[in-house]
C-alpha positions as CSV (number, residue, x, y, z in Angstrom):
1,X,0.0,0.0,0.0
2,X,2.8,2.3,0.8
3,X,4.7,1.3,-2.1
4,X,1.5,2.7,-4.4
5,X,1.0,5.8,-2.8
6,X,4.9,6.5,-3.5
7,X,4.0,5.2,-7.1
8,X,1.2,8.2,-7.5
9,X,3.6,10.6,-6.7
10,X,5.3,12.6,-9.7
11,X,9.0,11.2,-10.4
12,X,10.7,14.2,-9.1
13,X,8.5,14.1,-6.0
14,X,9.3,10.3,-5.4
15,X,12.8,10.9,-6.2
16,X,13.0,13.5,-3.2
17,X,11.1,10.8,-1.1
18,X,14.4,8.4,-1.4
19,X,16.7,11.5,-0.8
20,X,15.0,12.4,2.5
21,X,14.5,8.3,3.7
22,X,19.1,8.6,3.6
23,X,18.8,11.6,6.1
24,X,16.2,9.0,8.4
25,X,12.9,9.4,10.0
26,X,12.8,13.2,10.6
27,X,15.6,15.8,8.7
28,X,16.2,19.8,7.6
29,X,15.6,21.7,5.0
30,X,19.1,22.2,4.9
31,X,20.2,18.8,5.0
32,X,18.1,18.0,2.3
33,X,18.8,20.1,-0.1
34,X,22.6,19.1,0.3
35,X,22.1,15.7,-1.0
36,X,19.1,16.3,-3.6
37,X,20.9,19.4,-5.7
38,X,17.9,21.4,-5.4
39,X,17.2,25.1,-4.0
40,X,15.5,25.2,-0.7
41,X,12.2,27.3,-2.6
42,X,11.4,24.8,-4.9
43,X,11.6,21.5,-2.3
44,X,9.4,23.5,0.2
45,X,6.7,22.9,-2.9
46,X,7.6,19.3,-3.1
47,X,7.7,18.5,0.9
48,X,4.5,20.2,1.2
49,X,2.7,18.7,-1.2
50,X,4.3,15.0,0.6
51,X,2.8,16.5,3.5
52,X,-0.8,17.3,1.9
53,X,-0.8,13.8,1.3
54,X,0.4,12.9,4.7
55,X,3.8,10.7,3.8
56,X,5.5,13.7,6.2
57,X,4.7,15.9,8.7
58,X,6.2,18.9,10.1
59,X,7.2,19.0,14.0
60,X,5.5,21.8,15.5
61,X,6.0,21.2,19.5
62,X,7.8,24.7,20.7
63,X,9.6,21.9,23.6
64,X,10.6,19.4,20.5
65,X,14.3,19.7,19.6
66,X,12.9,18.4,16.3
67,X,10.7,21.5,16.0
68,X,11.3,23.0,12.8
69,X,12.0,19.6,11.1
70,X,10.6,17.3,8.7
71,X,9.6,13.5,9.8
72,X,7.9,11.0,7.8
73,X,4.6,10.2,9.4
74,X,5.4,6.6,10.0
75,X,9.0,4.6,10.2
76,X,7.6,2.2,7.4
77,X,7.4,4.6,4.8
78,X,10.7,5.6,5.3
79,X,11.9,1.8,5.0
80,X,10.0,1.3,1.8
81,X,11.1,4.7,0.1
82,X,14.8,4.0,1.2
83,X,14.7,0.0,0.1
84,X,13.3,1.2,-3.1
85,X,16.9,3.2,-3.7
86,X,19.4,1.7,-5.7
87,X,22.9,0.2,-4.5
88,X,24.8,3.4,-6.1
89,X,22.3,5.3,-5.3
90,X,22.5,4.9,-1.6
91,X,26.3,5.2,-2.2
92,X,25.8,8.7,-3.4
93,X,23.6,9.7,-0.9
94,X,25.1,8.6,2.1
95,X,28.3,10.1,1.3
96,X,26.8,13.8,0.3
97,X,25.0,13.4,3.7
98,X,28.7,12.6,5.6
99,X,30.3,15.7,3.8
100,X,27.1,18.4,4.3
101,X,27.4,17.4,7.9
102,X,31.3,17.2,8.5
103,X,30.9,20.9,6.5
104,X,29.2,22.1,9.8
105,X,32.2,21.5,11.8
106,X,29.8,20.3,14.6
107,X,30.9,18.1,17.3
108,X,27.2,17.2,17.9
109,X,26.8,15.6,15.1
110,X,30.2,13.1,14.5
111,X,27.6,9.9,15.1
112,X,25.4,11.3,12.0
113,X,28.6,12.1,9.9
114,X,28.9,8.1,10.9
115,X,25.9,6.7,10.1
116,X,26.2,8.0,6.6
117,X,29.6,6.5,6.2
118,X,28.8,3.1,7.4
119,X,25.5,3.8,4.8
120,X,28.1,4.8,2.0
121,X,30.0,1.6,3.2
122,X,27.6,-1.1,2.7
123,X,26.7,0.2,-0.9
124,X,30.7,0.3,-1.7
125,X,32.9,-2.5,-2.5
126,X,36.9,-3.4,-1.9
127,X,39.2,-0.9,-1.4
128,X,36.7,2.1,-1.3
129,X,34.2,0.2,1.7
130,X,37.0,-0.4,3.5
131,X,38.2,3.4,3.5
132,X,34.7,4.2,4.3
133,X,34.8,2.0,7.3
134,X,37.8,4.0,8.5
135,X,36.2,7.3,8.0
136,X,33.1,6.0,9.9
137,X,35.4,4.5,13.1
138,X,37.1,8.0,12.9
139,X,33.8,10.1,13.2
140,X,32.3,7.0,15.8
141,X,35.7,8.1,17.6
142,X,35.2,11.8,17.9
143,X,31.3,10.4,19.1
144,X,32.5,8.2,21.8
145,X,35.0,11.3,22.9
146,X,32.4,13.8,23.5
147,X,29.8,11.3,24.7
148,X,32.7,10.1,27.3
149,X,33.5,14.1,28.1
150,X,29.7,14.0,29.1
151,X,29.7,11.3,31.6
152,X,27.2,9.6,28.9
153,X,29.3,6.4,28.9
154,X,26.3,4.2,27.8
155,X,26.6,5.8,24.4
156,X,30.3,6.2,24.4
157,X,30.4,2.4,25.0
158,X,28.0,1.6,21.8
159,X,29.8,4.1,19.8
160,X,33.2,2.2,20.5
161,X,31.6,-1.0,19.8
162,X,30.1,-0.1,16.4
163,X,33.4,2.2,15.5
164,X,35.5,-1.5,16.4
165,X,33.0,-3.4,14.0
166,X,33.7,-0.4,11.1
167,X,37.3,-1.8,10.2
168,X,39.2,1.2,12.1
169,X,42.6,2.5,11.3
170,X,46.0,2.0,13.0
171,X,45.4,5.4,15.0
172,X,42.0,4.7,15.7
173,X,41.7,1.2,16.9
174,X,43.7,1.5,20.0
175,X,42.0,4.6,21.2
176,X,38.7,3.2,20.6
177,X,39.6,-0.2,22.7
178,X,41.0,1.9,25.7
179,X,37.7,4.4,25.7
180,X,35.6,1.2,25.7
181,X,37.3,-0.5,28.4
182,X,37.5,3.2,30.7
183,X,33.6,3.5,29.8
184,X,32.6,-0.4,30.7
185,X,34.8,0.4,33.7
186,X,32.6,3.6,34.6
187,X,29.3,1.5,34.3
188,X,30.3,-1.5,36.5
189,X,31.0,-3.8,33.8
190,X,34.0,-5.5,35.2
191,X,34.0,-8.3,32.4
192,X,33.3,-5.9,29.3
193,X,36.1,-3.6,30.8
194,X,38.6,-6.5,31.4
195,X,37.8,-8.1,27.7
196,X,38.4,-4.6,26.1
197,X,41.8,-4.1,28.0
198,X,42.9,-7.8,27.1
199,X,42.4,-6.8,23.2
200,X,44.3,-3.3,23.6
201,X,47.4,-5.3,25.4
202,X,47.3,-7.7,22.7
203,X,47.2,-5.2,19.9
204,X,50.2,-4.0,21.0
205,X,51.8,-6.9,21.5
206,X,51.2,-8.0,18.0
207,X,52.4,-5.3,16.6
208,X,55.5,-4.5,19.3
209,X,54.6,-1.7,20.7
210,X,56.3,-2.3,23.8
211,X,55.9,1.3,25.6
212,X,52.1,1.1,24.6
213,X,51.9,-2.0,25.8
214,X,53.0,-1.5,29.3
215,X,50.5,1.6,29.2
216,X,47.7,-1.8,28.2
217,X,48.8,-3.4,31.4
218,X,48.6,-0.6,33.6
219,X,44.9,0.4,32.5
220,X,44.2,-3.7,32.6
221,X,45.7,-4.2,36.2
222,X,43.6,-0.9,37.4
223,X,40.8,-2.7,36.2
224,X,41.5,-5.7,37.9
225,X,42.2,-4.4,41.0
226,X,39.0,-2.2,41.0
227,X,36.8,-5.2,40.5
228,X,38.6,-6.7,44.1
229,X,40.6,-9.2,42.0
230,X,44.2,-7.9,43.3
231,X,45.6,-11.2,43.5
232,X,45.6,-11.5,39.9
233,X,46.7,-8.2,39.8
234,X,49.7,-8.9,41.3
235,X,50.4,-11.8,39.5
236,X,50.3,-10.2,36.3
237,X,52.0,-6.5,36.9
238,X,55.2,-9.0,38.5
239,X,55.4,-10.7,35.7
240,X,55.4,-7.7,33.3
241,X,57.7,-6.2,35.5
242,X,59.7,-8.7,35.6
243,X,60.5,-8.0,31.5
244,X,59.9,-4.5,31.6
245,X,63.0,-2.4,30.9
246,X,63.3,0.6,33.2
247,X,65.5,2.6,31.2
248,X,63.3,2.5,27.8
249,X,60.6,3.1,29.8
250,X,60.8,4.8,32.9
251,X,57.2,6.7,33.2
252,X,55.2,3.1,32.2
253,X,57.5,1.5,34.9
254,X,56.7,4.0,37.5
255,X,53.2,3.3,36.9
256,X,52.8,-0.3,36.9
257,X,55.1,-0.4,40.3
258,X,52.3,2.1,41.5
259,X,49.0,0.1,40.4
260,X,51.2,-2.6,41.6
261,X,51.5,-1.1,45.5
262,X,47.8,-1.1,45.5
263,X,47.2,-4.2,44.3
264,X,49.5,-5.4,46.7
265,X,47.8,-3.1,49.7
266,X,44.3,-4.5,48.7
267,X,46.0,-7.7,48.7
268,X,47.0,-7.6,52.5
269,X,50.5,-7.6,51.4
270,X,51.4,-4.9,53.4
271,X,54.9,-4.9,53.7
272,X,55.3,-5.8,49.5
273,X,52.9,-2.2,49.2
274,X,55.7,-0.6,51.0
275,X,58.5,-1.9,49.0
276,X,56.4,-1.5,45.8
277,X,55.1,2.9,46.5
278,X,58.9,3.9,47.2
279,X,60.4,1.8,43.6
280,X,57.7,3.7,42.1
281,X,58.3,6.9,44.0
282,X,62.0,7.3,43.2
283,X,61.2,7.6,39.7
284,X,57.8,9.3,40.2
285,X,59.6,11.9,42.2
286,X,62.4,12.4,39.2
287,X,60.4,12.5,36.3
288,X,58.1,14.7,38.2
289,X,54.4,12.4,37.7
290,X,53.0,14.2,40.1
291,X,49.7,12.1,40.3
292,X,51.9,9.0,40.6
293,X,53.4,10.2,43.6
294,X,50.5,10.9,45.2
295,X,48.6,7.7,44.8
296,X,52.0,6.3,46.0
297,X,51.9,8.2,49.0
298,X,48.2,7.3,49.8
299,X,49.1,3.5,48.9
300,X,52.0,3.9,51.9
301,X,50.7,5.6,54.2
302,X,47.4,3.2,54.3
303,X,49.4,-0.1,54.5
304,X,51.7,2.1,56.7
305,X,49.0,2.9,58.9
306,X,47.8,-0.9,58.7
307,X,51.3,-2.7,60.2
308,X,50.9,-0.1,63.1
309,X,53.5,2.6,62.0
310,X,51.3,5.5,61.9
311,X,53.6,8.2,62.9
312,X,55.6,7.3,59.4
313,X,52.2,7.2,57.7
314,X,50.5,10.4,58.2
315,X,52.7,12.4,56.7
316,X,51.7,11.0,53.2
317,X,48.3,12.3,53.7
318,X,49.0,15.9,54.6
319,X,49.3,18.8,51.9
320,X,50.5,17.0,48.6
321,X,54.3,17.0,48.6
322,X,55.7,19.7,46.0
323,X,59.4,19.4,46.9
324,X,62.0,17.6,49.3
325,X,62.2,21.0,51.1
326,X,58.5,20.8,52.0
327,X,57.3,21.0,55.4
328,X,54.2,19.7,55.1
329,X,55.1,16.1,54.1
330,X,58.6,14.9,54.0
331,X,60.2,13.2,50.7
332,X,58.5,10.2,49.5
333,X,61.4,8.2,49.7
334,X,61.6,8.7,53.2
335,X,59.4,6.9,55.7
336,X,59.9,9.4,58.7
337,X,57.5,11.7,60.2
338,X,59.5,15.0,60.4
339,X,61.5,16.2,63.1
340,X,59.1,18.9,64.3
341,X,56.3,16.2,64.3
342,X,54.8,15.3,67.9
């Protein structure tokens, strides 16, 4: 029935039905007139004779964000006008839709610019579908950034997983399994956050990237130990430590020995914690990681605090330490409260 209302309509008319079912259920003026090669006068004819015959509808609602916009009046007549375009077709659609949008330099709108590449994609072949993937991971990328920025890590999750399944570039792919394993992290999804680490340290390992690869197991053994599983923790960051080379890679090091006193702390292994904070701190302290040294401090002086030795532990949890000649807390290599401490 739908098919042979579209049929009544004038060819041009018709035509502009496929154009607007690329765009989706509701779309501009604007955006329309990008992709159909038409001025905006003569389409406002077209759309509202469509809309005399009620295949669209204009949004009126003042608290709509849509208000303003076009929408066919049911999701079905937007299936059968867009299954009724051809394979180029779609091609040539899609990808006039990805370039009007990525011409309004809006962050806002990096998971349209998308859409319309992974459109272009499906209705390419070889060489050119597989670019097309990479340009939609790239915009799915900037998607999941924003959408991360705004604590919205639901969607920055599904954005990573659909810009992973869009055959992403070197650059891309990396990035993409870190923000999905920080964003499953976020939502309590210990196991999605764990699987998407696992993937981003093998990456790397595949392709010998060793400095990126110690940066894998540091994200990986944070994850590990915030889903209480230390002991495994443990297990692992020794045995990357173990082969880790200290002068290549002396921030990465500093790290892992850090995640490494925590784990180690949660653990119960107090003394190991101990032993663990002031490794990292000595290079913490030199290459001048200022957040490493404080979450080496806190790791101390807790497990400090925990063996008994609480006059050499509460020094780390005064004023962050900004130089040895600070008062307020002594060195972090040093265990001591100082002298002037009752």
């Amino acid at each position: 029935m739908i098919g042979a209302r579209l049929d009544r309509l004038d060819p041009a008319t018709r035509a502009l039905t496929g154009d607007a079912a690329v765009l989706g259920r509701t779309f501009t003026l604007e955006a329309l007139a990008a992709i159909h090669s038409e001025q905006s006068a003569a389409l406002k004819e077209r759309l509202a004779e469509l809309t005399r015959r009620e295949l669209l509808e204009v949004h009126r609602d003042p608290d709509s964000p849509e208000r303003g916009q076009y929408g066919f009046v049911q999701s079905l007549i937007r299936e059968v006008a867009y299954a009724r375009l051809t394979r180029a077709e779609r091609h040539d659609r899609h990808l006039r839709a990805a370039r009007h949008f990525e011409s309004l330099g809006d962050d806002e709108v990096a998971g349209v610019i998308a859409r319309h590449y992974l459109g272009a994609g499906a209705a390419a072949e070889g060489p050119e579908a597989e670019e097309l993937g990479r340009r939609a991971a790239a915009a799915l990328r900037a998607a999941a950034e924003r959408a991360a920025a705004l604590h919205s890590h639901e969607q920055a999750l599904s954005y990573c997983r659909k810009a992973l399944e869009a055959a992403p570039g070197e650059d891309d792919a990396p990035a993409l399994l870190e923000l999905a394993a920080e964003s499953a992290a976020a939502l309590a999804r210990p196991d999605e956050a764990e699987d998407f680490a696992h993937r981003l340290v093998a990456w790397h390992v595949e392709r010998k990237q060793r400095s990126e690869e110690l940066r894998a197991v540091h994200l990986l053994g944070r994850i590990l130990v915030e889903r209480h599983d230390a002991r495994r923790a443990v297990l692992m960051l020794e045995e990357t430590l173990r082969f880790a080379d200290e002068v290549k890679n002396p921030e990465q090091v500093a790290q892992l020995r850090a995640i490494l006193a925590r784990a180690h702390m949660l653990a119960g292994n107090l003394m190991q914690a101990v032993e663990a904070a002031d490794a990292s701190l000595v290079a913490a302290e030199r290459l001048g990681l200022t957040q490493v040294v404080a979450e080496d401090l806190t790791t101390k002086g807790t497990a400090l605090g925990d063996l008994g030795r609480l006059r050499e532990g509460l020094p780390c949890f005064r004023e962050p330490w900004t130089s040895p000649s600070s008062t307020n807390c002594p060195p972090p290599s040093c265990g001591r409260a100082p002298t002037s401490a009752t």
